[in-house]
N, C-alpha and C positions, 0 to 999 in steps of 0.2 A: 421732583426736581431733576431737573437734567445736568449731569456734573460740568458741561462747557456751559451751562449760565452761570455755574456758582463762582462768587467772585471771589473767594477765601481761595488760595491754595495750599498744600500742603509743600513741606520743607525734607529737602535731602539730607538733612542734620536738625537735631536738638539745638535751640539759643543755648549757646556760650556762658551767656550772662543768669540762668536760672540752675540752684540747686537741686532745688525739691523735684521730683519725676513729675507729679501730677503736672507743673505750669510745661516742664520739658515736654509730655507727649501732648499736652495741648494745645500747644505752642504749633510742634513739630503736622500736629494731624489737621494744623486750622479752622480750630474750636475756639481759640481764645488770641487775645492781640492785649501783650505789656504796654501798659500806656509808661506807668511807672514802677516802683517796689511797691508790691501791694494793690497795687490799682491794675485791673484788667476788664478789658471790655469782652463782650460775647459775642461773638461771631453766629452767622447762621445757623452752622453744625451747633455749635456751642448752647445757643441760645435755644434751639429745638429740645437737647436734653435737657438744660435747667428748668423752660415752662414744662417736662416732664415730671420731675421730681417736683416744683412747687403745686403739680395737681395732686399727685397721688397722697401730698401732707395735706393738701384741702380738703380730700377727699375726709382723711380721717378727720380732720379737726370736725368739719361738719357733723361726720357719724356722733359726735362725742357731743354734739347740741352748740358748738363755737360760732360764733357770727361776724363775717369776716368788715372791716373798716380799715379805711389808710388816714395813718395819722400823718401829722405833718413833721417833717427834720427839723425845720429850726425851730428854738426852744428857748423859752425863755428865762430870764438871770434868776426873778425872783420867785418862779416855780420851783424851779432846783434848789435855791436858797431854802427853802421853806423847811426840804428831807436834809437839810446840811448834805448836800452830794454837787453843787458847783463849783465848791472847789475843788484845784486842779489837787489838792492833799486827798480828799476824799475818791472821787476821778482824775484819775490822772493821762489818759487819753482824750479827752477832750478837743474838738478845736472849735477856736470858738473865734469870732471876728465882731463888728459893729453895722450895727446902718447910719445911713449915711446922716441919721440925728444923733448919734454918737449912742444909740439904744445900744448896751450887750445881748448877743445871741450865740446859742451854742447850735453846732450838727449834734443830733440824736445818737444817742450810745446804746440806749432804750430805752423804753416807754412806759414803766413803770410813771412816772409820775404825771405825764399829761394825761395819761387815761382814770386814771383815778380821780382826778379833778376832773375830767370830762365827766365821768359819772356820777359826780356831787349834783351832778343836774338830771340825774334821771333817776337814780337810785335814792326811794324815798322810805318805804315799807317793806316788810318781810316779804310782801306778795311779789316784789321786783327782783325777788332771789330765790335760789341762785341764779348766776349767769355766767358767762363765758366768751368773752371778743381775743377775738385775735387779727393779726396782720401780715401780708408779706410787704417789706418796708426796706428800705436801704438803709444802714446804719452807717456812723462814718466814727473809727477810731483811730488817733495818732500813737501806734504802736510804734513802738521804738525799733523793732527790726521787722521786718516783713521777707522772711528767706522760705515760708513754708507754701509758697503758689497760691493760688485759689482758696488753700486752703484758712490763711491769716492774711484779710485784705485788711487796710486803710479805710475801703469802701466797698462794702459787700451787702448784698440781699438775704434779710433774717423772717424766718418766720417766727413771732412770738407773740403766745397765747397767756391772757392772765383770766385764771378765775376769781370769782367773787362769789362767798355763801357765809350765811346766817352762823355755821356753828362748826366747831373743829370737825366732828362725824361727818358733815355734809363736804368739809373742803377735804379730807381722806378718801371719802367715797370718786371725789373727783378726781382728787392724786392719781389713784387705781387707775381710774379709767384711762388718764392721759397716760402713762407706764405701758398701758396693753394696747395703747393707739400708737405710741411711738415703737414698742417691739415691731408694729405692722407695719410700718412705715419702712423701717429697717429691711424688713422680711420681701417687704415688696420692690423694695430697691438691692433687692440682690446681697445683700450684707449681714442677713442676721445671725448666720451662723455664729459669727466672730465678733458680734457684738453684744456687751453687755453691760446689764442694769449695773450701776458701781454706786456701790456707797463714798462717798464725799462731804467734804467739809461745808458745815451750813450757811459760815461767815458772822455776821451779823445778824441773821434771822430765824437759824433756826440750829438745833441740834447738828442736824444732817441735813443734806443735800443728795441728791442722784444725779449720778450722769451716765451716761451711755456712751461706754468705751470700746472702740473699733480695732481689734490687737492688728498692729502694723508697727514696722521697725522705722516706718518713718515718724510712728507718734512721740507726742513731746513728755506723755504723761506715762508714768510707773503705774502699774496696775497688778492684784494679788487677787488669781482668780481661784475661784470654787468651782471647780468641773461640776462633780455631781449636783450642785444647787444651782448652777448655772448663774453666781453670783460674782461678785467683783468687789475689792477693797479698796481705794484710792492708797497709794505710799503713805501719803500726808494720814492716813486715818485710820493705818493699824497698830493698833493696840487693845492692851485687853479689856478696854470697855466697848472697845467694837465687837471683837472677837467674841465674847460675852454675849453680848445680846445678838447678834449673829449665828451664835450654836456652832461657831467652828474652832478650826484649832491652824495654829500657823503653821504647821508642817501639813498640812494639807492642800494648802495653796502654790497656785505655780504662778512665779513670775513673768510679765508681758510688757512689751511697750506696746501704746496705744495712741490711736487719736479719738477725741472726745467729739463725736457729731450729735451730742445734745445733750439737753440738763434741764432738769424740774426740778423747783425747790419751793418751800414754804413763805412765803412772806408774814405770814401771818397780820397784826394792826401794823406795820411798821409804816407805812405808806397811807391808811387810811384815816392814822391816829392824825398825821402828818398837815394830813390834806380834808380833814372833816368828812371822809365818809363815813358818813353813818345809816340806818337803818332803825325803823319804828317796828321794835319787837311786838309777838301777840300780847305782852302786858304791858304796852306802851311804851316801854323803856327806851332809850334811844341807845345803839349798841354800833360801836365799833365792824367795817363788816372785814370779813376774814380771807385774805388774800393767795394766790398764787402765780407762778411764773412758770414757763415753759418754751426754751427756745432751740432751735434749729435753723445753721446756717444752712442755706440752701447750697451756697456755691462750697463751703466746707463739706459737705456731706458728697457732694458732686468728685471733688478731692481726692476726697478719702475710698471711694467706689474706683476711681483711675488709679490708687495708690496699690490695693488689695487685690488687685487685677488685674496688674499690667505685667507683660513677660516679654520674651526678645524680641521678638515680633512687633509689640502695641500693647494692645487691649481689646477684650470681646465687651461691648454695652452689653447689658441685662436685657432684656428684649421688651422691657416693661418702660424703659428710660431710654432704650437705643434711638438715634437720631432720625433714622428709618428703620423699616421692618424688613425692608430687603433692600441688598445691594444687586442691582443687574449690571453687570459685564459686557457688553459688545464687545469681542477680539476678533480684528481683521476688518477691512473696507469691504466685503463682498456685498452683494447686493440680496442675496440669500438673509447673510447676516443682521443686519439691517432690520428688513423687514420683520426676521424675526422678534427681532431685539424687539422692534415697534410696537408689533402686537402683543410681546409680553408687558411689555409697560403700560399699556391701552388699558387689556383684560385684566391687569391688580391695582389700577385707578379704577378700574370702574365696580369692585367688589370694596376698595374702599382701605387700599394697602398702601400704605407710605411705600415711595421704593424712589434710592437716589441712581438715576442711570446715569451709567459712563461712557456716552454716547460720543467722547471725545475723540479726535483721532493722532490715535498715540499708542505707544508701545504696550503689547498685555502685561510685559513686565510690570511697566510703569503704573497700568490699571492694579495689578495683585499686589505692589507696596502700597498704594494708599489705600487701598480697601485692607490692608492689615491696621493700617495705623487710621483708620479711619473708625473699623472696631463693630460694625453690622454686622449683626449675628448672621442674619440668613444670607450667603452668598449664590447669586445664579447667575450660570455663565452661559453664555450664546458663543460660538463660534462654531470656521469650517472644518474643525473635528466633532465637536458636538451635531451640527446640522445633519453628519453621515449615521447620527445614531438616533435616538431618539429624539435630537432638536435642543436639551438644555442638559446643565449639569448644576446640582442643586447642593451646597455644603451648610449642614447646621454648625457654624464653627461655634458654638458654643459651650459644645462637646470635645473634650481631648485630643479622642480620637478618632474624630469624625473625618470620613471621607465623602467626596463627591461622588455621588448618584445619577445614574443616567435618567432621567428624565422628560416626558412629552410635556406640553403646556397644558393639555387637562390636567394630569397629576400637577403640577406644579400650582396650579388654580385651585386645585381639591385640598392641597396640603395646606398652602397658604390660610385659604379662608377658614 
């Protein structure tokens, strides 16, 4: 991409109107556009790292045997009726409107109940289990404040995966797996240092719940971590029948505030009982089958990665999620320069390098603020000081304290690929 075709531009100040930093530097580096409170579209930049991060969680789900389907948002009165969850007591975000035969329909909050009924038609025999669908899906919630950016939309993009198996062993075995799928997740989106497994409240379904809490002083959530087990307590859930069968002791924990970028819990029959799925056990019996849930906001998680990494400058993307893999620099009109700039942008398309060039003409100033707030780890610069030395200057800003490197366009080819 060449940055004078990109029609996004970036902003000489933060919106006014946003508190949370994530919507501010998104805002500010022209990745994201506030339609509303809560509601934000994607922009180019923007939208390059989100279908980033929603591969790298496809990738895993796959790994893990998941199969991916898009269900539909609108939903209907007497599905939800059936789990007692349409009313707005039960859910209370909700929005729901009519058609135009005065039918009630609700936006999706999630999916727990049409997929379950969806597979009262597939799922007959033991031999049909287990199994594992999942979706990336727009979800739509009437939250009553919406102040945390990208992070708590109105309408935002959720990946969530439910399993379905025959017997508690078999839905634990699965649990496991999804736990060490979302640590990877985490891990490969640049975050897992500082994030972790948390024990939480089950609700309705079950004992316990997990969530995976992200320590940031922007999160909403109180967290009691366990360094050496590398574990986590929700506020809400210690005490000492936690602490008990956890094996710790409360003076051992250090307190966090966190953001939550995902949660897997039990469902067990509650949905299946609900909705008649069942299963013809090996001794015929017809059985209940055994449920699970697993979600992840995609633009929440996006968020929370701008929240945990942002300093005075911007922010460096992870180079796993960055928009491009290199930012190239043109500074100055020469004709030397140019050509250079040409042929390095040529020769890392054609090895097959994302690289946004800044082919504009416009102050270097101007190029090195938005290339900070724009956030591409690899930085390479073209100009008529560089051209008198080796021709490029190459910075991993990913690194502290990384400096710019002299450079030829072989080594820079070499390093690249």
């Amino acid at each position: 991409m060449r940055q004078s075709q990109l029609f996004s531009k970036t902003r000489k100040k933060a919106p006014a109107d946003e508190v949370a930093l994530n919507a501010q530097l998104l805002i500010q580096s022209g990745f994201i556009h506030k339609e509303m409170a809560g509601v934000y579209a994607f922009l180019p930049l923007g939208l390059r790292v989100r279908n980033k991060i929603e591969q790298i969680i496809r990738e895993e789900m796959n790994a893990v045997g998941g199969q991916e389907v898009k269900l539909t948002a609108l939903q209907r009165e007497e599905l939800w009726s059936a789990t007692d969850r349409w009313s707005d007591d039960s859910i209370d975000v909700w929005f729901k409107t009519k058609l135009k035969n005065d039918t009630p329909v609700g936006l999706a909050t999630t999916h727990e109940e049409p997929l379950t009924q969806l597979l009262t038609q597939h799922i007959d025999s033991y031999r049909d289990l287990p199994t594992a669908v999942y979706q990336f899906q727009t979800k739509f919630r009437n939250e009553l404040r919406s102040k945390s950016g990208i992070m708590r939309g109105r309408e935002f993009l959720m990946k969530d995966l439910y399993s379905f198996s025959r017997t508690k062993e078999e839905h634990e075995d699965f649990y496991t797996q999804m736990k060490e799928a979302y640590e990877r997740i985490f891990d490969r989106t640049g975050i897992g240092n500082e994030t972790f497994y948390t024990y939480a409240d089950g609700g309705s379904f079950s004992d316990y719940s997990h969530e995976f809490q992200t320590v940031s002083e922007a999160g909403e959530d109180t967290i009691y971590i366990h360094d050496e087990d590398g574990v986590a307590i929700n506020k809400e859930m210690v005490n000492d029948e936690t602490l008990e069968k956890l094996n710790v002791k409360k003076e051992d924990l250090r307190e966090a505030r966190a953001i939550e970028v995902g949660n897997i819990f039990p469902l067990g029959t509650r949905f299946s009982d609900a909705l008649g799925l069942t299963f013809k056990g090996e001794d015929g019996d017809e059985k209940p089958v055994i449920m699970g849930s697993y979600g992840i906001g995609v633009g929440r998680l996006m968020g929370t990665i701008v929240e945990t990494m942002a300093d005075e400058s911007g922010f460096i993307w992870p180079e796993s999620i960055s928009p491009f893999k290199v930012h190239l620099l043109a500074l100055g009109g020469s004709d030397d320069v140019a050509t250079a700039a040409d042929e390095a942008y040529k020769q890392l398309q054609e090895i097959g390098v994302e690289v946004l060039y800044d082919d504009r003409d416009t102050h270097p100033g101007d190029k090195f603020g938005d290339s900070d707030l724009i956030g591409i780890p690899t930085q390479l610069v073209v100009g008529n000081k560089t051209i008198d030395k080796d021709g490029f200057e190459i910075t991993d800003r990913s690194k502290a304290d990384a400096q710019p490197e002299s450079v030829s366009l072989d080594e820079v080819i070499k390093r690249i690929s």
